[in-house]
C-alpha positions in Angstrom: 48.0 89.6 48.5 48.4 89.7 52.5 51.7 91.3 52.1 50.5 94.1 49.5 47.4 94.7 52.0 49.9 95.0 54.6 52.1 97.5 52.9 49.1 99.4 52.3 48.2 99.9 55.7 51.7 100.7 56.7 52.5 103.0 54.0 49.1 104.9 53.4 46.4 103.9 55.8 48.0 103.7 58.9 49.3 107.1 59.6 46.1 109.2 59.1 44.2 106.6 61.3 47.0 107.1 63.9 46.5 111.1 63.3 42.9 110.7 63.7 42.9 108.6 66.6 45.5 111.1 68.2 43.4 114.3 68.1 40.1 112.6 69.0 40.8 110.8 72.0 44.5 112.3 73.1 44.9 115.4 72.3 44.9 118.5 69.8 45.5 121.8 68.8 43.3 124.7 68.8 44.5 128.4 67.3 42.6 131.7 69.0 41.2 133.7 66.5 40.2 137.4 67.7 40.5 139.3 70.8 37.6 138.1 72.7 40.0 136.6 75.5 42.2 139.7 75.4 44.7 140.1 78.0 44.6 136.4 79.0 45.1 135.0 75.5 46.6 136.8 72.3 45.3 136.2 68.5 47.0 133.5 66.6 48.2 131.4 69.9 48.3 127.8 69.7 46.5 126.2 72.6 46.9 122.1 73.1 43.5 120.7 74.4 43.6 117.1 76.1 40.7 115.1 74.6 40.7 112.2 76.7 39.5 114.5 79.9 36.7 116.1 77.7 35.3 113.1 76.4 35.5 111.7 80.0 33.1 115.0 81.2 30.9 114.4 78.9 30.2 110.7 79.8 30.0 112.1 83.0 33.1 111.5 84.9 34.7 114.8 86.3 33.6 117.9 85.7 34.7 121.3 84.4 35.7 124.3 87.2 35.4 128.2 87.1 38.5 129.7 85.3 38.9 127.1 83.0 39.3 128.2 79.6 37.4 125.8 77.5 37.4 125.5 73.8 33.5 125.2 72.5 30.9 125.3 69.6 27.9 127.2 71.2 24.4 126.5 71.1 23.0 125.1 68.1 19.9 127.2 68.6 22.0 130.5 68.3 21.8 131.1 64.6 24.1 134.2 64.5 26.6 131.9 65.8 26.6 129.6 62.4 28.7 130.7 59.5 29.6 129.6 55.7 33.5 131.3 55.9 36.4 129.0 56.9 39.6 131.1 56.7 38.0 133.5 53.9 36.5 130.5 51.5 32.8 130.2 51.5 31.9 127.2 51.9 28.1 125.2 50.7 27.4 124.4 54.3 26.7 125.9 57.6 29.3 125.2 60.6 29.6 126.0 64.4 33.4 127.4 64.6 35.1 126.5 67.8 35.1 129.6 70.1 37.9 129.8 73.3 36.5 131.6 76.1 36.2 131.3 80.0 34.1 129.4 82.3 33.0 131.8 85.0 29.8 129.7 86.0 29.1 125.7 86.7 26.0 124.2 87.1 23.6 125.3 90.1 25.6 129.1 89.9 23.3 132.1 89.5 25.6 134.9 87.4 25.0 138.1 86.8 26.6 140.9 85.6 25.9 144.7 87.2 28.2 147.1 85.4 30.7 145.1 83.8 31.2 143.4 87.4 30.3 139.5 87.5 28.8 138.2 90.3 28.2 134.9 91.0 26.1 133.0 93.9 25.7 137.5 94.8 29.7 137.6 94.9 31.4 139.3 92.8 34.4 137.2 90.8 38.0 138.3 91.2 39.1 139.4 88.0 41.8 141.5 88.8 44.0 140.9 86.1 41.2 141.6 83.5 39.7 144.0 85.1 43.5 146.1 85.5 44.1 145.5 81.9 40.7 147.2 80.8 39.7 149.8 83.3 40.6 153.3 83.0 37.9 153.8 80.1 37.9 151.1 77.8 35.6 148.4 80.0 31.8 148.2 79.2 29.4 149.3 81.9 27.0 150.6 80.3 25.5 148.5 77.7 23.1 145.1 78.0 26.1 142.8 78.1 27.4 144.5 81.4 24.3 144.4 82.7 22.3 141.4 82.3 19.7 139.7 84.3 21.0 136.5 86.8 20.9 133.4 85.3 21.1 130.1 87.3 22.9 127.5 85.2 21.3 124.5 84.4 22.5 121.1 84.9 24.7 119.8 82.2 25.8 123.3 81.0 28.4 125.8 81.7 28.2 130.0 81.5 31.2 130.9 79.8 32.4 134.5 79.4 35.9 136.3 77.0 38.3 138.1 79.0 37.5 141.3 76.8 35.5 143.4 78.5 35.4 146.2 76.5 32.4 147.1 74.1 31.4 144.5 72.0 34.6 142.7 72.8 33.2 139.2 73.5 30.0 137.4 72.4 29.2 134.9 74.8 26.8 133.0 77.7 25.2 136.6 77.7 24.5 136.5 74.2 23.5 132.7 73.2 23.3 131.1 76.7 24.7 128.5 78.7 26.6 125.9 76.7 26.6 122.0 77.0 28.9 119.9 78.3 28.4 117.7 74.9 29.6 120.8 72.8 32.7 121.1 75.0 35.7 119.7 73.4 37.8 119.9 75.9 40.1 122.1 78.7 43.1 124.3 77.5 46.1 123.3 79.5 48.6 125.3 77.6 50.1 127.4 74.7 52.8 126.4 73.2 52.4 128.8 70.2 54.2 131.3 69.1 57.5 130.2 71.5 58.2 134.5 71.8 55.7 137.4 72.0 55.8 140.8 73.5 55.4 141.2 76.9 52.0 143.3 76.8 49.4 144.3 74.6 47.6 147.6 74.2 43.9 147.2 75.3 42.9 150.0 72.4 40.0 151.2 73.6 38.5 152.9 70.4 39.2 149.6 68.7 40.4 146.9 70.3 40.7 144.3 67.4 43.4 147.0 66.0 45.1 146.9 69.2 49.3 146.5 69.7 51.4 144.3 71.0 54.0 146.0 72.5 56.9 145.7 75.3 60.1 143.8 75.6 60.3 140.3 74.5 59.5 136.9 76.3 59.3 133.1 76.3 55.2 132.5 75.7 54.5 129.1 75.9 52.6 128.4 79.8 50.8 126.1 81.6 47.4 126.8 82.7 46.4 125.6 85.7 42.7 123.4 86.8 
């Protein structure tokens, strides 16, 4: 009997335990889905979250920093951001999906956005890269999401913003709040999907989930840093 229990665990029992064990408390992987974080992170990339670190934030110990690109279910008071379609089934039950989007303000910051320009603390973020990639028409500054009232995050909670800034490109911290530390899962430190992509992407301003990828050719996976 003790061997034919034993064999069981081994054979059946034991590896999705292990499996299960591996993606709650060391790490897993999360796919982006959309364009919300558009130029920093392409549609179908594979990012590798560490879970260890974000169960240790929300117990308390270390926190999260601006720039990180956290992976998230928002608010569970934001009902437009509950859904019954998982990867076109419909399914009997409500769900938060995971979003992937950028932390921009911690706790005690006061953000706002004037124009499409975030400030935070009353100085404006260096955004650069995201703000090259969709200037020359195609960034937002003139509807309510670029240009919303400050809001000083709580304690506990984090004000996350997408990369897109385009119309309509990213529903976020502007939309349904600031989100909890408890409904973090945990810090992107890399993508390691797919291992080649093209070098750029067309911002497409009349429609930028249609946009291209386009350019030469090069090695994808990265780091991201703290």
């Amino acid at each position: 009997m003790t061997a034919r229990l034993a064999r069981l665990w081994r054979e059946w029992l034991a590896p999705p335990v292990v499996a299960l064990l591996f993606t709650q408390f060391a790490a897993t992987a999360v796919r982006v889905d959309g364009t919300s974080m558009r130029p920093g992170l392409q549609h179908g990339e594979l990012l590798v979250i560490p879970r260890l670190e974000g169960w240790a934030h929300t117990l308390g110990v270390g926190t999260y920093h601006r720039g990180d690109i956290v992976v998230f279910k928002p608010p569970r008071d934001a009902p437009g951001e509950w859904t019954h379609r998982y990867r076109g089934l419909t399914l009997p039950w409500a769900y938060r999906p995971y979003l992937v989007k950028r932390i921009v303000g911690v706790p005690g910051d006061t953000v706002q956005v004037d124009r499409g320009t975030v400030t935070v603390n009353g100085q404006a973020l260096d955004e650069s890269q995201t703000t090259v990639y969709w200037g020359g028409g195609c960034q937002d500054t003139a509807s309510d999401l670029a240009n919303t009232p400050p809001v000083t995050v709580p304690a506990g909670t984090y004000f996350v913003m997408g990369d897109n800034r385009s119309p309509g490109g990213s529903l976020d911290s502007r939309v349904f709040g600031p989100v909890s530390t408890a409904d973090i899962a945990g810090r992107a430190v890399a993508s390691v999907w797919p291992l080649v992509a093209p070098a750029t992407a067309a911002s497409g301003c009349d429609r930028p989930d249609r946009s291209q990828a386009q350019g030469a050719a090069h090695w994808n996976p990265r780091l991201f840093g703290p």
